[in-house]
C-alpha atoms as one frame of an Amber mdcrd trajectory, in Angstrom:
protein
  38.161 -53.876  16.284  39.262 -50.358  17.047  38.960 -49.380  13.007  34.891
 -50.086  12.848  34.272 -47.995  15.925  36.161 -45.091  15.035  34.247 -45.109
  11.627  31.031 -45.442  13.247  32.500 -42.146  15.930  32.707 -40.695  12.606
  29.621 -41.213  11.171  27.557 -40.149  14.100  29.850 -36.643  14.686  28.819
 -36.426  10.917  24.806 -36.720  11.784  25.276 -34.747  15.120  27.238 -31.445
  13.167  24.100 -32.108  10.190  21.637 -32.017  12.507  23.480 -29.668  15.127
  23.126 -25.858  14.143  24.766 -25.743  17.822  27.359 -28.280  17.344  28.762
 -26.699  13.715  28.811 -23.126  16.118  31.087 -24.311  18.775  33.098 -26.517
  16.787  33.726 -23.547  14.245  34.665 -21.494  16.944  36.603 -24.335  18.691
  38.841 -24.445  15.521  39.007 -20.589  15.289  40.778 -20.061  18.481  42.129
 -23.255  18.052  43.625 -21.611  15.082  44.965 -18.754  15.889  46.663 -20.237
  18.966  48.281 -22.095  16.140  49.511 -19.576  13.917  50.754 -17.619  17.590
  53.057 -20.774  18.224  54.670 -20.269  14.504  54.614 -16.561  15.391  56.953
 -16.587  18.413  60.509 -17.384  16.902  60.029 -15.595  13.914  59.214 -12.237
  16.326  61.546 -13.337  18.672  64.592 -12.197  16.782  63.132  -8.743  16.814
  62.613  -8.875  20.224  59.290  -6.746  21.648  58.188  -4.175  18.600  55.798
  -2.625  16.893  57.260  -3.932  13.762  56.005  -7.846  14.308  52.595  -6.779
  14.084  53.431  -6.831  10.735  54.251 -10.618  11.308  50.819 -11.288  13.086
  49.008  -9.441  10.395  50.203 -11.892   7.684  49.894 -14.775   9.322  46.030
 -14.037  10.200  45.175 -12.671   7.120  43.853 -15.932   5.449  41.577 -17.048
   8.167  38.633 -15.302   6.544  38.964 -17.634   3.811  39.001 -20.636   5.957
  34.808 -19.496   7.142  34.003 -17.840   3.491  33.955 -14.442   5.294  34.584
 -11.855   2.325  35.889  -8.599   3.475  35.688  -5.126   2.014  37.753  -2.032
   3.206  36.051   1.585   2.318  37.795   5.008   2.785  41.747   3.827   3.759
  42.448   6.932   2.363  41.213   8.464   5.070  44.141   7.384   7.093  46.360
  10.483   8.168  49.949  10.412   6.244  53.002   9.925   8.027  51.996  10.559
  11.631  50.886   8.990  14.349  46.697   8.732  15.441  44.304   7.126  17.691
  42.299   4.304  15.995  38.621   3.993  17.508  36.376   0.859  16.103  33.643
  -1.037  17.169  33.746  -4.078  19.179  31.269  -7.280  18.541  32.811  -9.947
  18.432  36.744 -12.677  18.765  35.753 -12.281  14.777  36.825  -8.697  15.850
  40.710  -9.752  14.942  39.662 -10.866  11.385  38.704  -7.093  10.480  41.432
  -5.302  12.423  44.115  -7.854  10.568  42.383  -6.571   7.237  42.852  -2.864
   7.586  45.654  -2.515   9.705  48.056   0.385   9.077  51.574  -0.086   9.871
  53.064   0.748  12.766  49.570   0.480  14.544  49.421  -1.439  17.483  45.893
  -2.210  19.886  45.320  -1.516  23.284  44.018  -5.195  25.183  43.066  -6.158
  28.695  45.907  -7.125  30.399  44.822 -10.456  31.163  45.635 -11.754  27.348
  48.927 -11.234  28.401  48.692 -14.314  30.556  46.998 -16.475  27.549  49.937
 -18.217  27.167  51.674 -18.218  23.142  48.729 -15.845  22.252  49.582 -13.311
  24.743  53.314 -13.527  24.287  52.818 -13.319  20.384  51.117 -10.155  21.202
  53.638  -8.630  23.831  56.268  -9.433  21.080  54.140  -7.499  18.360  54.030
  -4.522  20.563  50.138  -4.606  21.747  50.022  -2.153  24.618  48.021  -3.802
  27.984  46.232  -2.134  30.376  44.184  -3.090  33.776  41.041  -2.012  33.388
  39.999  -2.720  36.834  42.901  -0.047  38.738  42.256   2.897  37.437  45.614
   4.438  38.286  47.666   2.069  36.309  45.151   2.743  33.322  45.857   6.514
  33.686  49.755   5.970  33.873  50.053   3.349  30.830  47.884   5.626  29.105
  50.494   8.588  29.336  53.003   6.222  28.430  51.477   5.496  25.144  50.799
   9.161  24.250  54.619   9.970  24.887  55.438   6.890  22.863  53.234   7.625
  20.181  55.008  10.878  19.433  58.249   9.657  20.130  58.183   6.552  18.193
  55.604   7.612  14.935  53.350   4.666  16.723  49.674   4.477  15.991  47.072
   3.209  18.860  43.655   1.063  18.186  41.403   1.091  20.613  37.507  -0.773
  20.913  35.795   2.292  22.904  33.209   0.078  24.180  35.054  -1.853  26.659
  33.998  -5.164  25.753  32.162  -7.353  23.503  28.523  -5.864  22.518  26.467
  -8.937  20.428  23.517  -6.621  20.813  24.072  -4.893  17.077  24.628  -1.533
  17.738  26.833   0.239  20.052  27.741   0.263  23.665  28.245   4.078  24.868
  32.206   4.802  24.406  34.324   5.014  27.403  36.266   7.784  27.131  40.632
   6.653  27.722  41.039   6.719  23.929  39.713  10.174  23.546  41.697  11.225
  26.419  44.478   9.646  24.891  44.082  11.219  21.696  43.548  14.848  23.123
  46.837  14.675  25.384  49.185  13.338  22.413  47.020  16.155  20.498  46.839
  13.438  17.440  43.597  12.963  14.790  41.340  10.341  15.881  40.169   7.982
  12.985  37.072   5.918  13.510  36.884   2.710  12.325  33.452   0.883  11.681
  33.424  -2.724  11.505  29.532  -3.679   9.853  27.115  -6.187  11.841  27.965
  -9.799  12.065  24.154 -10.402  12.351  23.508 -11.831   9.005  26.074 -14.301
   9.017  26.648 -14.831  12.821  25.071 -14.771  16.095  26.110 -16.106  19.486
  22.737 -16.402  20.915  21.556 -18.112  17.680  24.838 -20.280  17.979  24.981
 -19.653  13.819  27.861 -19.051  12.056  27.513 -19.252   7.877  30.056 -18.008
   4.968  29.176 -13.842   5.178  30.263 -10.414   3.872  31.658  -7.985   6.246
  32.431  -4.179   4.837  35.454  -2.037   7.506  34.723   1.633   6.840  37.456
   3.731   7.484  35.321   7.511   8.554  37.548  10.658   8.108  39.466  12.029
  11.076  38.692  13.992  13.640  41.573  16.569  14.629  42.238  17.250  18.193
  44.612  20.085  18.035  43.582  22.890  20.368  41.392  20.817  22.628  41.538
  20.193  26.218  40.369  17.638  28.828  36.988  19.288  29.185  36.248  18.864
  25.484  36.529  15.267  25.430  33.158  14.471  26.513  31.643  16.163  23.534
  34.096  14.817  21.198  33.435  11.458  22.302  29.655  11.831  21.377  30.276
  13.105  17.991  32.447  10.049  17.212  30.085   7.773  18.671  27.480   9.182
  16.711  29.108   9.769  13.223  30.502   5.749  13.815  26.922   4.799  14.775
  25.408   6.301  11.771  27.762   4.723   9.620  27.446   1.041  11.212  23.070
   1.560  10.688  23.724   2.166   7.149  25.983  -0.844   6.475  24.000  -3.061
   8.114  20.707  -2.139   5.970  23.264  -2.182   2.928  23.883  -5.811   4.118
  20.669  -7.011   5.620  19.105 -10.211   3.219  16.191  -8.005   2.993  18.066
  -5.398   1.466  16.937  -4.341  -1.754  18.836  -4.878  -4.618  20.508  -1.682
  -5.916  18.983  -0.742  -9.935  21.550  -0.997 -12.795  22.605   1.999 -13.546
């Protein structure tokens, strides 16, 4: 009795996700987090016998690194020679989307480890996975704990040759373009007097959209801009240094999204 209904369960989930543009979104991302909560479970014991370091991120970074290739996302890195040799930097990228993790897994640099909100800490084997891997959290929301855990990176950037990545915006932005840049990063970067890199992640827009609730197989292209040196500068130059990051990443995300758009013309043979 039970075998005829679960094949007819089956056949209408198949019409519903066929018919469904909403459905195949939200299951998609269902199995995405679903996912990666997965792969944090396998994770744990294998960084576990490190203990908390930045080291495991190498761990996470290889264990995420084929999920791309489970939505027919193809990636492209440009410029990782622009990375800074054998010291440590700020990382500064754009922020759209969860999909977010897929890029920053692809052009990772060792010993580079994010700055998150600190309630991921509390998402159970995820945020443990990351507290083993060295992720650095910080309340957004009491200002005088940001300030303090932000000193403590800076002094353990330059005493342990760690590297920082940190989404400028804040939060999400599905808007495609950028949210103005909060400023801690910059701050951060000035104080450890370390190059900031910018990272530009292109738009998601032709391939997925949370208003649209679409998500297709897409191309996604992580430019890695030149660094910005901040030896010499103070606090009160951070405002203006801020800007010119914001705009040099901004000009580079426009371009790679008209490189990308559908309507994009296709480039002559040379």
């Amino acid at each position: 009795m039970w075998l005829p209904l679960a094949a007819l369960a089956l056949v209408l989930a198949r019409a519903v996700l066929w018919r469904s543009r909403s459905a195949r979104f939200f299951l998609k991302m269902f199995l995405f987090h679903g996912w990666v909560l997965l792969l944090a479970l396998l994770a744990l014991p294998l960084c576990a016998l490190r203990g908390r370091d930045v080291e495991n991120m190498r761990i996470l970074r290889g264990l995420l690194q084929h999920v791309k290739h489970l939505y027919g996302i193809r990636m492209a890195v440009r410029g990782a020679q622009h990375f800074p040799p054998r010291q440590p930097y700020v990382v500064v990228s754009n922020h759209q989307s969860s999909l977010d993790l897929l890029g920053m897994m692809e052009v990772l640099p060792d010993r580079c480890v994010p700055i998150a909100k600190r309630e991921l800490l509390y998402m159970g084997a995820v945020g443990a996975a990351c507290w083993l891997g060295g992720i650095i959290f910080i309340d957004r929301k009491r200002t005088h704990d940001a300030i303090s855990v932000m000193a403590e990176a800076a002094h353990t950037m330059l005493s342990q040759d760690v590297r920082v990545w940190v989404f400028p915006e804040g939060t999400r932005n599905h808007g495609g373009s950028m949210l103005p840049f909060k400023r801690g990063a910059f701050h951060l970067a000035v104080q450890a007097q370390v190059p900031v890199v910018p990272i530009v992640i292109s738009s998601y827009q032709h391939f997925y959209s949370k208003q649209e609730r679409r998500f297709t197989p897409g191309q996604c292209v992580i430019q890695v801009l030149p660094p910005l040196p901040t030896q010499g500068l103070g606090p009160a130059d951070v405002p203006a240094l801020t800007e010119r990051v914001r705009g040099a990443m901004l000009q580079a995300f426009d371009a790679l999204s008209a490189e990308l758009s559908p309507t994009a013309p296709t480039p002559a043979p040379q």
